[in-house]
N, C-alpha and C positions, 0 to 999 in steps of 0.2 A: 843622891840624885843622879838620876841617869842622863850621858849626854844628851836625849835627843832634848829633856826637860829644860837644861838648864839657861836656856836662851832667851824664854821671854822672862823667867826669873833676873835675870842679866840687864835685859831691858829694861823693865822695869826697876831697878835698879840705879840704871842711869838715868832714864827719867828724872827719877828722883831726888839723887844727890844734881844735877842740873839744876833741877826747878829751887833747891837752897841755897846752891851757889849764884845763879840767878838773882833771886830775892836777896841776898847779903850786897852783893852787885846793885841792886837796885837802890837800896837803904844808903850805900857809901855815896852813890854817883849824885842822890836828892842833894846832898849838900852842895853839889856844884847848879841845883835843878840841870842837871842830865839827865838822859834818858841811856840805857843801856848802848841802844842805836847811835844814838849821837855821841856816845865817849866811841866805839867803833869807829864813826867817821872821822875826828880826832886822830885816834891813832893810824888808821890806814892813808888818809891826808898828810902826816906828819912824817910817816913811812915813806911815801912817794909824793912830795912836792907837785902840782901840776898834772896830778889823776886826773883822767878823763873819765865824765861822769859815769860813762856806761861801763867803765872797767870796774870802778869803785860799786856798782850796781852789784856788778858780776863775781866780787869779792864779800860784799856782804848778804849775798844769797836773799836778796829782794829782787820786787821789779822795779823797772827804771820809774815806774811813778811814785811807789814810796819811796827813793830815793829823793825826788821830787820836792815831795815835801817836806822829809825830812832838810834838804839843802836849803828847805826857800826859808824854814826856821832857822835852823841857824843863821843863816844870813841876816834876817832879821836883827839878831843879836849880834851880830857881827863880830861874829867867828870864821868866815871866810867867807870868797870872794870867789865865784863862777866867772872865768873869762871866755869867751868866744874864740875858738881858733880854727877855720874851716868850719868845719861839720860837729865838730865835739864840741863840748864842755872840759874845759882843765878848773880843776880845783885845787885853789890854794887857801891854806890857812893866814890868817891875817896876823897881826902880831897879839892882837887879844886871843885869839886861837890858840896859837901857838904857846902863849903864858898857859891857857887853861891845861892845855895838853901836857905841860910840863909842871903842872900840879897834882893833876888828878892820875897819870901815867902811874906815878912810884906809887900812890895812894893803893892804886887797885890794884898793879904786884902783890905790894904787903899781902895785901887782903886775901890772894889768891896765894900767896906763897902758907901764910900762915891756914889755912883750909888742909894746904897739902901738904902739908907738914904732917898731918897721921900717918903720911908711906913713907919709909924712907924710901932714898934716893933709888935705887933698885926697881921699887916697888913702880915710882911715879915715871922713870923710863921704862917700864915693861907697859902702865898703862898706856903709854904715849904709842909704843910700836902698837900694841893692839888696834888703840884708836882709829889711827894712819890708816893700817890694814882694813879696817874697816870701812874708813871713810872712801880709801882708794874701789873699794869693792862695790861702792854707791854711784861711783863717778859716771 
């Protein structure tokens, strides 16, 4: 394969192994009835205590209206709690939250560690700098 070919081979690629890791992701998270999005909010909520909604937006690569609803569900369930401070949204995990977070957290490690356990260590830092570069190159 010639370099100029091997990029949308690549691509699609990734694509692909995403869309299984995704769906394996999807299958573990049902038991908590999670949504891929909502184990996200989870961890990025539990990361920074007090996210204000539009950063959290700006982190999970939606707009501030799927976030939206995303938050107005979970709240429903009450998993956190939106407070009012000026002009922002801060979001905090409640203590049912914060249990689910610390259930489902190592669950979906495992799940993702054991996926990547085909590379060794080497392998899954080389994909990581790739990724980066890449991602940095989209920014």
């Amino acid at each position: 394969m010639s370099e100029r070919t091997v990029a949308i081979p690549a691509w699609l690629r990734l694509v692909r192994v995403f869309q299984k890791v995704d769906r394996a992701s999807v299958d573990l998270l049902r038991k908590w009835d999670l949504s891929v999005a909502q184990f996200d909010v989870l961890v990025q909520v539990g990361n920074v205590d007090g996210i204000t909604q539009q950063r959290l937006a700006d982190q999970l690569l939606v707009t501030k209206g799927n976030v939206c609803q995303l938050l107005d569900r979970m709240e429903e369930r009450g998993l956190l709690v939106r407070q009012q401070e000026g002009r922002a949204n801060h979001i905090h995990l409640t203590e049912k939250g914060r249990a689910l977070r610390a259930e489902t957290l190592p669950a979906q490690e495992r799940l993702i560690d054991g996926i990547f356990a085909a590379l060794p260590y080497a392998q899954q830092a080389s994909l990581l700098a790739s990724l980066r570069r890449l991602d940095h190159t989209l920014a």
